[in-house]
matplotlib code that plots the C-alpha trace (Angstrom):
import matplotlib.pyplot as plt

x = [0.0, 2.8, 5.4, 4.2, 4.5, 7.7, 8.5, 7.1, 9.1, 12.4, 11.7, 11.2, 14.7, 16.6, 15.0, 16.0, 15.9, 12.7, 10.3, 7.5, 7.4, 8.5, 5.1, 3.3, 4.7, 4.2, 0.5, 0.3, 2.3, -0.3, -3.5, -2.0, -1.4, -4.3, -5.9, -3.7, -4.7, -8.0, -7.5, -5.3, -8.0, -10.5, -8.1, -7.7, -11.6, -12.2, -9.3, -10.9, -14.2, -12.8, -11.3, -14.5, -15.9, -13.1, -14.0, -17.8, -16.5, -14.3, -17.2, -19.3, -17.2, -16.5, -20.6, -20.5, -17.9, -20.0, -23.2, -21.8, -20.3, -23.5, -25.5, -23.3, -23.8, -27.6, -27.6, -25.5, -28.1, -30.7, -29.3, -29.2, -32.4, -33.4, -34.0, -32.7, -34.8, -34.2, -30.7, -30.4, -32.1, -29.3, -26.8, -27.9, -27.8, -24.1, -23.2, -24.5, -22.8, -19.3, -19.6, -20.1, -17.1, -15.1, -15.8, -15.6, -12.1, -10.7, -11.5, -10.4, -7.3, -6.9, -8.5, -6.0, -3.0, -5.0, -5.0, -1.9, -0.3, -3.1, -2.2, 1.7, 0.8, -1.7, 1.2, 3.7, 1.4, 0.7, 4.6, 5.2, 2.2, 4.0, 7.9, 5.6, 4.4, 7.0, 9.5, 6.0, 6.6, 10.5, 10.0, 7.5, 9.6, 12.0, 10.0, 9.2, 12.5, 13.8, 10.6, 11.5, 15.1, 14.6, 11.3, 11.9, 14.8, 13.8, 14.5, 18.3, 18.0, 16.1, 13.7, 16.0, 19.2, 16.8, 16.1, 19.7, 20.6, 17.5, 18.4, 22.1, 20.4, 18.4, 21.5, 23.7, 20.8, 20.6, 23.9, 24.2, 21.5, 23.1, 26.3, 24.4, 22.6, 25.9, 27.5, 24.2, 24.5, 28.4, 27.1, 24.4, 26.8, 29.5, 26.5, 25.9, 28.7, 26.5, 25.9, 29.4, 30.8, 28.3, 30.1, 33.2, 32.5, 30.7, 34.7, 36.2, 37.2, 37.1, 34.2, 31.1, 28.0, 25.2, 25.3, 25.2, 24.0, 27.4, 28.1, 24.7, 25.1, 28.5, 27.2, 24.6, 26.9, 29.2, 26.3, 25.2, 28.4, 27.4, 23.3, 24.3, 26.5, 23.5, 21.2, 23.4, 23.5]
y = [0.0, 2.3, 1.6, 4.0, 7.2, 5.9, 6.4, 9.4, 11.0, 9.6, 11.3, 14.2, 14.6, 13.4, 15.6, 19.1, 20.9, 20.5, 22.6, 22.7, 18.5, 18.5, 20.6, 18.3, 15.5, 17.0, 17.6, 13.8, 13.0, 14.3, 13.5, 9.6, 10.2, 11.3, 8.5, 5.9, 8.0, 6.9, 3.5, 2.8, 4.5, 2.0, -0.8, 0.3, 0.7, -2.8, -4.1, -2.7, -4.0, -7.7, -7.3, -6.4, -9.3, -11.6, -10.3, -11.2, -14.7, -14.9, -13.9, -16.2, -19.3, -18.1, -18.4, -21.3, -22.7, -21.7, -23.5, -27.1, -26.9, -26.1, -28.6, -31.3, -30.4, -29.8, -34.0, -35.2, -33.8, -35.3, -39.0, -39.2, -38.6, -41.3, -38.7, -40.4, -38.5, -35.0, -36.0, -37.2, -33.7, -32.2, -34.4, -33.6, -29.4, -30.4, -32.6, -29.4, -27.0, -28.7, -29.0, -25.3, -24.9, -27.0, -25.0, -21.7, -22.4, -23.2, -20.2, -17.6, -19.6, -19.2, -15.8, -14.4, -15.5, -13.3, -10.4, -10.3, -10.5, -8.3, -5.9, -6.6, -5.4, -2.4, -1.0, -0.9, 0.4, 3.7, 3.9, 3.8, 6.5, 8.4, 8.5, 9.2, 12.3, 13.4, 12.8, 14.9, 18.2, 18.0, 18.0, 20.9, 22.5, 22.5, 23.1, 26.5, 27.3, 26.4, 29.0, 31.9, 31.2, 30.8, 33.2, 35.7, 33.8, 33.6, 37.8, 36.3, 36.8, 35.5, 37.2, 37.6, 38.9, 41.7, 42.6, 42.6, 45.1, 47.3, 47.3, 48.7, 51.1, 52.3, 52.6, 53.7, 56.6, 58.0, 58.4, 59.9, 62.4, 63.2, 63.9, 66.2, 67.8, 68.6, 69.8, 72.5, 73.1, 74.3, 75.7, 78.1, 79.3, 80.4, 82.2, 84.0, 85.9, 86.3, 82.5, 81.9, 84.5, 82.7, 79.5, 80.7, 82.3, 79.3, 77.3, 79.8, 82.3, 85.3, 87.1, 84.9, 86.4, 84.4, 84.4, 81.0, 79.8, 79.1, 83.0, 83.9, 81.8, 83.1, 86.7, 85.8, 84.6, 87.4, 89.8, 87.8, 89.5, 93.3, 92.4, 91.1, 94.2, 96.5, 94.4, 95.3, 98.7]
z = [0.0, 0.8, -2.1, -4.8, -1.8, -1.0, -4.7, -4.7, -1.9, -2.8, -6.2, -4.4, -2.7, -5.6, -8.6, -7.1, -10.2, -11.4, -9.2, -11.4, -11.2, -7.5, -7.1, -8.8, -6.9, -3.7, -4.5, -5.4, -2.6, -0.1, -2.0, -1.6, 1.6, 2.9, 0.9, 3.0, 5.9, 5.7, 5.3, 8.2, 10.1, 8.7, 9.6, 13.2, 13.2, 12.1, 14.3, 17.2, 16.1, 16.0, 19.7, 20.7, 19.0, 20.0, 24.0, 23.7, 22.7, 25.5, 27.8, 25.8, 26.8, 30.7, 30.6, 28.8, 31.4, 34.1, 32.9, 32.2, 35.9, 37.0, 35.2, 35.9, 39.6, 39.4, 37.3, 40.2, 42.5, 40.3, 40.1, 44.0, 44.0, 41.4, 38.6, 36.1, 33.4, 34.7, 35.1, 31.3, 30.2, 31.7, 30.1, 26.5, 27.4, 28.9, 25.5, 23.6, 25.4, 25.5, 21.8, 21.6, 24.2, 22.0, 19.0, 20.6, 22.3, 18.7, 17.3, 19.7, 19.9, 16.1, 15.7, 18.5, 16.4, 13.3, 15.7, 16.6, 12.8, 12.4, 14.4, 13.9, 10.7, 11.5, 13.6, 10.8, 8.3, 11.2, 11.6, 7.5, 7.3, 9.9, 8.5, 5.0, 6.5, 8.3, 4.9, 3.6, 5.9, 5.2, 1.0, 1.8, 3.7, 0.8, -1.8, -0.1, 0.6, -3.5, -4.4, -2.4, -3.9, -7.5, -7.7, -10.6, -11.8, -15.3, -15.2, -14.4, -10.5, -7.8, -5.7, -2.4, -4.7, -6.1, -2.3, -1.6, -4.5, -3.4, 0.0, -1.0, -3.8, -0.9, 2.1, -0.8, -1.4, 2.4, 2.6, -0.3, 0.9, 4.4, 2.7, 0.5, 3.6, 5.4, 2.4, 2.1, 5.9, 5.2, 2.1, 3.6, 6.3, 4.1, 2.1, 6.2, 7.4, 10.8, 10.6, 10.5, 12.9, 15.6, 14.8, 15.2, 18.8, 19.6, 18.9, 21.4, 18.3, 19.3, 21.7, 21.9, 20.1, 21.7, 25.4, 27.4, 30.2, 32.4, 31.3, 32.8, 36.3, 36.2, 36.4, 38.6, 41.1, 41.0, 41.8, 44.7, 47.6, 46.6, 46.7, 50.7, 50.9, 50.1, 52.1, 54.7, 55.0]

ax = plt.figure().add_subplot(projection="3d")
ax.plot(x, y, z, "-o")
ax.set_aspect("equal")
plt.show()
């Protein structure tokens, strides 16, 4: 049941190149593997069905077990007491029933050697199905991963090198404009003599222009003795 999927898969791994049939395959793949899905749940459905049979036959013969003991007891009884006809009335149900015993006991012994290559076989059919489907994730997996690296590559480059050379057009583009802004920045101030004079006080060149804040605590600090001296007098 499982040779033409483990065909299929092996096909799969081996025939890189051709992504177009790998897709193909892979649709197959899982359309014959969920079909196989299905019938190894019908097989463990059935399976389980035939335990539950195979238990009412077992229950079957502990009754059946149960009854002849009884009988025979109850015919005993019934010879003591000079029954014979009762006693032989019992008999025949005993001969019946030990026929039936005799019959059932054969075939649970035989149908429990069914089961268990039965289900020797049921459990290797669940653990093919499973190395099928995992083997099924890994050649998706792949599959993906050769699409997002050959998309586009009939235009002679994949989808992720295009990326990669957009990406550097765009870093390539932003420094290009901060260069330019600086370069306008120096630009514009050499087209401000005031602009450029500030700058240069700013560097220690010369007086300051603009006043700052440690030159206003400064002077605050130096007004503070002759504010106390006037408070004083």
């Amino acid at each position: 049941m499982f040779e033409p999927f483990i065909t299929q898969l092996k096909a799969l791994f081996l025939d890189g190149a051709a992504g177009h049939h790998d897709r193909q395959s892979l649709a197959g793949l899982s359309a014959n593997l969920r079909s196989a899905a299905v019938s190894v749940r019908a097989a463990q459905e059935a399976l389980a069905r035939a335990r539950a049979e195979q238990q009412q036959d077992r229950r079957r013969l502990s009754q059946i077990c149960t009854s002849i003991e009884d009988l025979e007891n109850r015919a005993r009884n019934a010879l003591l007491k000079g029954l014979e006809p009762l006693a032989r009335e019992a008999a025949e149900a005993i001969a019946l029933l030990e026929d039936e015993k005799t019959d059932l006991e054969a075939a649970i012994q035989s149908f429990d050697q069914d089961l268990a290559r039965l289900t020797d076989t049921l459990h290797r059919a669940q653990s093919r199905l499973r190395a099928l489907k995992r083997g099924e994730r890994t050649a998706d997996v792949r599959d993906r991963i050769q699409k997002a690296q050959s998309l586009g590559a009939g235009a002679g480059q994949s989808a992720l090198t295009r990326a990669e050379d957009q990406l550097e057009e765009i870093l390539h583009r932003q420094e290009r404009d901060q260069l330019a802004d600086v370069e306008f920045d120096a630009l514009s101030i050499s087209g401000r003599p005031q602009a450029l004079i500030e700058k240069l006080g700013d560097a220690g060149c010369g007086e300051p222009v603009r006043n700052s804040a440690d030159d206003v605590l400064a002077r605050l600090k130096s007004e503070i003795p002759l504010l106390l001296e006037k408070k004083s007098n």
